[in-house]
N, C-alpha and C positions, 0 to 999 in steps of 0.2 A: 420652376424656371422655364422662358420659354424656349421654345427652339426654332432657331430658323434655316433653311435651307436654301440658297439660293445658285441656281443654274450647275449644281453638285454632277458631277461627270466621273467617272470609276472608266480605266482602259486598262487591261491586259496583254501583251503580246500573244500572241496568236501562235500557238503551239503546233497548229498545220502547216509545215513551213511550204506548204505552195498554196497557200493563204497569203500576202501583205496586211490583208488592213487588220484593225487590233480587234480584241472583240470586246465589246462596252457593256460592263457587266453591270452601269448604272446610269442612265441618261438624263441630265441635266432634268435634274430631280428640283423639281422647286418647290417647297410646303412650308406652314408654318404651323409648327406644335403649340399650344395653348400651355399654361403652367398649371401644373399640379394633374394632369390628366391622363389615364391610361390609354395608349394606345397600339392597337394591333396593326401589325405590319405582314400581309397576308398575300399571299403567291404558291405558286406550283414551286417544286424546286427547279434552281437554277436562274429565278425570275430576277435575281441580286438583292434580295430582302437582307441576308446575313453580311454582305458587300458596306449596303450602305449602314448596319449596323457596326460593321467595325470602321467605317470612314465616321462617325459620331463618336467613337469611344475615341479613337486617334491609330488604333492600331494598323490602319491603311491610311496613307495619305492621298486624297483625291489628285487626280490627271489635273481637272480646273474647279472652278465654283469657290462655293464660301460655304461656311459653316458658323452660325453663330448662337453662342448661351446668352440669353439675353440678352444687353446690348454689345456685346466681347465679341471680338473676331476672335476664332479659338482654331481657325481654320492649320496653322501649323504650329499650333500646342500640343505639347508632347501628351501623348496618354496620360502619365503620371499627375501629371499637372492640370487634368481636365474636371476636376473632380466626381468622377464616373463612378459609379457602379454595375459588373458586369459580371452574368451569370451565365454559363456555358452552358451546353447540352446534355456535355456529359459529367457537371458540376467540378472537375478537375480538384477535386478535395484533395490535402495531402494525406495519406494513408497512414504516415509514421505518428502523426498527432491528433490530438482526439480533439474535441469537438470544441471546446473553449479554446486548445491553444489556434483551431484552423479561425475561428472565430474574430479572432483579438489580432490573428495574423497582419491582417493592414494596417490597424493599428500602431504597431511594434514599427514601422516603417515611417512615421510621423515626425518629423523635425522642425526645428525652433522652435518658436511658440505654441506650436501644435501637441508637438510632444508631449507624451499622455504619464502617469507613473504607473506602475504596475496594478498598483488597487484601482486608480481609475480605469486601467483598460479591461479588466475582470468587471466591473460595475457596468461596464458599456456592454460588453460581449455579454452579460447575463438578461442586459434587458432589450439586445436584440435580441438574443434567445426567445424569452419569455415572447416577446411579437409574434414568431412563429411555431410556439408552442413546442418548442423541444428544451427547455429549461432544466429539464429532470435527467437529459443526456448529455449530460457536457462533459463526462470522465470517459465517454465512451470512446474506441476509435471507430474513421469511416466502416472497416468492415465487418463493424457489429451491428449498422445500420441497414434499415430498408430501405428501397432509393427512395421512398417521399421519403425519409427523414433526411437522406443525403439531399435531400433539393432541397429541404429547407435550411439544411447548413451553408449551403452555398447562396440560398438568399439572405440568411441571417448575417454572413462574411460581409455580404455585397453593400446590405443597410446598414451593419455598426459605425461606418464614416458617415452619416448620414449625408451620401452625395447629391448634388444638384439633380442630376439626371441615375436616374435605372436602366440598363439595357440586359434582355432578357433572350438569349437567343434559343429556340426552339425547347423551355423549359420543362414543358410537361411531356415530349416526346419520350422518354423511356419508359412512364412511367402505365400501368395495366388501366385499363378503362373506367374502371371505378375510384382507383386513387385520382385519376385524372382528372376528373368530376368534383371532388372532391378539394383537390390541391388548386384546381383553377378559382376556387369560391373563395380558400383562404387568400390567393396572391389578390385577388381583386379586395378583398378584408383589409391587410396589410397597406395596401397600395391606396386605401382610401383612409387607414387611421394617420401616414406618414408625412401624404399630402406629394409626396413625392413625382417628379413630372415619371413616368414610366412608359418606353418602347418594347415591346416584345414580338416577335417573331416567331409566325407559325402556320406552315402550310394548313394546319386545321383551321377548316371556315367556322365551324359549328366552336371549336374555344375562342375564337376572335371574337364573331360575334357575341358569345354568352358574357363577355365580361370586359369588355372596351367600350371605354367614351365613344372611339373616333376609329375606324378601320381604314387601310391606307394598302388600294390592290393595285398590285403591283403585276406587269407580266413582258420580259424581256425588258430588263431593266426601265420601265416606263409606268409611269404612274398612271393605272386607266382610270379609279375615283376614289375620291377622298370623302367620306361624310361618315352621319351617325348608323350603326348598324343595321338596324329596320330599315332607315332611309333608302340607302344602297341597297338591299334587298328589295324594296317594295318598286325602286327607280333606277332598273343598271341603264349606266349608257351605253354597251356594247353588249353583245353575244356573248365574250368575253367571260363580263361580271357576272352575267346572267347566269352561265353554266357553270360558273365558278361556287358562288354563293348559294345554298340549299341542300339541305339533305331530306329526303330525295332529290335528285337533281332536276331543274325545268328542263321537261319535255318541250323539244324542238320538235316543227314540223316545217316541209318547203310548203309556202303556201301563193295564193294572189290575189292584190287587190284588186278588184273589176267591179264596175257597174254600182258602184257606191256598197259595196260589200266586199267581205273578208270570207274568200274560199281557200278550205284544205280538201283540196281533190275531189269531189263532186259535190260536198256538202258547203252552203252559205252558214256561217260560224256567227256572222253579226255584221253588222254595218258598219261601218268607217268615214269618218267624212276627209276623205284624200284626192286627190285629182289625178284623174289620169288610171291608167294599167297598168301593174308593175308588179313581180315575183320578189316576194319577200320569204323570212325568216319568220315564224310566228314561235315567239316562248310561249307558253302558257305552266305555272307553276302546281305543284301535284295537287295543292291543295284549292284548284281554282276549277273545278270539275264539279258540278250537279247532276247525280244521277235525275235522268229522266226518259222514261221508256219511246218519247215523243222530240228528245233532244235533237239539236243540230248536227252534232258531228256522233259519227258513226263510226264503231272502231269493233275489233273481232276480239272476242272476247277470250283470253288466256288463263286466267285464274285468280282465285282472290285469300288475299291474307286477311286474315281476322287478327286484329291488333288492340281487343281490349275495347276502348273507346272510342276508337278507327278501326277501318275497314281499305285496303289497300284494294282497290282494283287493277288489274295486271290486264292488259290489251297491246292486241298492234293494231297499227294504219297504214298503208302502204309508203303514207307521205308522211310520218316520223322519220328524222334524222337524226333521233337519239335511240334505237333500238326497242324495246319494251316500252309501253304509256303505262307508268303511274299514277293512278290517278286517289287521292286521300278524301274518304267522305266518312262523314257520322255512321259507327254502327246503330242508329237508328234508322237506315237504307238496308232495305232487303236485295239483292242482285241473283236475281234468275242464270242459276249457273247451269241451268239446263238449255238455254240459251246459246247459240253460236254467238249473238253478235250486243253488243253495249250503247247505249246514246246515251250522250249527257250535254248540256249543257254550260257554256264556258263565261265565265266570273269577267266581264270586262277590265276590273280594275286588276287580275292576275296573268292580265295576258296582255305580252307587248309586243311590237312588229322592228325587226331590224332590216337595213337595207342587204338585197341578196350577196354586193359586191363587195362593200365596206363593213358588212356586221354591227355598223353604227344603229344607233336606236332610233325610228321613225317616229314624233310624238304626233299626235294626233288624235282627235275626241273619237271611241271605240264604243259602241254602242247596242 
């Protein structure tokens, strides 16, 4: 199903009472979802990702805007009636009932012609189950389980109605770093055998990206870019996205364009073809760094991780404005750590310039 959003506004009252104005925990959001599509909804906390997930299930009603499942205005339809699927955080199982009755739960709530018989709602609850691979726990209660199985009973509850839309808020947050890994591979499984449209919510950049069609970064309530994962990675338009997206994070430097070249603090980096002189932002991503004993930019050399197949180079520059330079090259690079000081050479197509004022993204051919 698709979704659409149209000028969606979320306001709050303002809890600082020598504050007036409200504070807008979602601002005139406007997207459109494609159907059948997994998508990551991705911010810092606080940015209103989990806001405008409950102004989509119904559980908040928006300040103004529209809301629609495919061609339906659904904008003041009750939750109930939305045909949602929503999966909590902290999976809100009920404890008194084991894993078929939590299962079959929404079911049991089905009236008119909907209404299920009892073997039918067991047949349904068992081959949601079976989807998520907990079929062999259905007599069990929540706290005989591990939380990946408790998350997958709450996804299992969420898909037995088989609803239009999925909402997923912050699902793999409890759960230790290897389940995590693991449980993000099956909901992307699930979510592409169901066909189901699917939103999920998660300050992690690295699960968004590992298993979304479409990533949607959000920061104070505003949509800074919408596109496919790589994409937005490879093209932020602000400083923003830039810093947002990558682990390791792009190394920021202040730098300036002059003289048809791209300096950070005494070193010419590469050419630019820009007009004029002007103090910019320079990202340059870890993995955008060629060691070279002859390279352009020149940075003091701090230490280095050996990582298997990478090799982490640890440096400062006086003009990084992210702390420590990371910099990721082939452990086939040897680096003289007998050495005070590192040159490498910088990957034009991993390194972008943003304006010093605006943080906005500068395009221009980087050479």
């Amino acid at each position: 199903m698709k979704v659409v959003l149209q000028n969606l506004t979320k306001k709050f009252p303002n809890r600082n009472k020598g504050v007036r104005s409200d504070v807008i925990a979602v601002n005139d959001f406007n997207i459109e979802i494609p159907d059948g599509q997994l998508i990551g909804l991705l911010g810092p906390s606080g940015c209103g990702k989990s806001t405008a997930l409950n102004l989509l299930s119904g559980l908040l009603k928006p300040t103004s805007g529209k809301i629609f499942f495919g061609e339906d205005d659904v904008t003041d339809l009750p939750a109930e009636n939305r045909g949602v699927g929503l999966v909590f955080q902290n999976y809100a199982l009920y404890p008194h009932l084991t894993v078929r009755q939590n299962i079959m739960f929404p079911l049991e709530n089905l009236k008119g012609a909907a209404k299920l018989s009892k073997a039918q709602m067991q047949e349904k609850a068992l081959e949601a189950a079976k989807l998520v691979q907990i079929h062999e726990l259905m007599d069990r209660k929540p706290s005989e389980l591990s939380g990946g199985q408790q998350q997958r009973v709450a996804l299992a509850r969420a898909i037995v109605i088989r609803p239009d839309l999925l909402l997923l808020d912050e699902p793999l947050s409890n759960l230790d770093a290897r389940l995590r890994l693991q449980t993000r591979e099956e909901l992307r499984r699930i979510q592409h055998e169901t066909g189901i449209t699917t939103i999920f919510v998660t300050h992690d950049q690295e699960e968004a990206m590992s298993i979304s069609d479409m990533i949607i970064v959000m920061k104070e309530g505003v949509i800074q870019q919408v596109g496919r994962p790589q994409d937005v990675y490879d093209s932020p338009v602000n400083l923003f996205v830039a810093k947002f997206l990558g682990t390791p994070p792009i190394n920021v430097f202040s730098g300036e364009v002059k003289d048809g070249g791209l300096w950070i603090g005494g070193d010419k980096i590469c050419s630019v073809k820009l007009e004029g002189s002007r103090a910019v932002w320079v990202g340059i991503r870890p993995e955008g760094f060629d060691l070279d004993e002859n390279g352009a930019l020149s940075c003091a050399l701090a230490g280095v991780e050996v990582m298997g197949r990478d090799i982490t180079v640890i440096s400062n520059n006086a003009m990084s404005d992210s702390g420590a330079i990371r910099s990721i090259i082939s452990a086939e690079n040897r680096v003289d750590t007998s050495s005070d000081t590192v040159r490498f050479n910088v990957k034009p197509y991993k390194l972008f310039l943003f304006d010093k004022e605006t943080e906005e993204r500068i395009y221009c051919e980087i050479g």
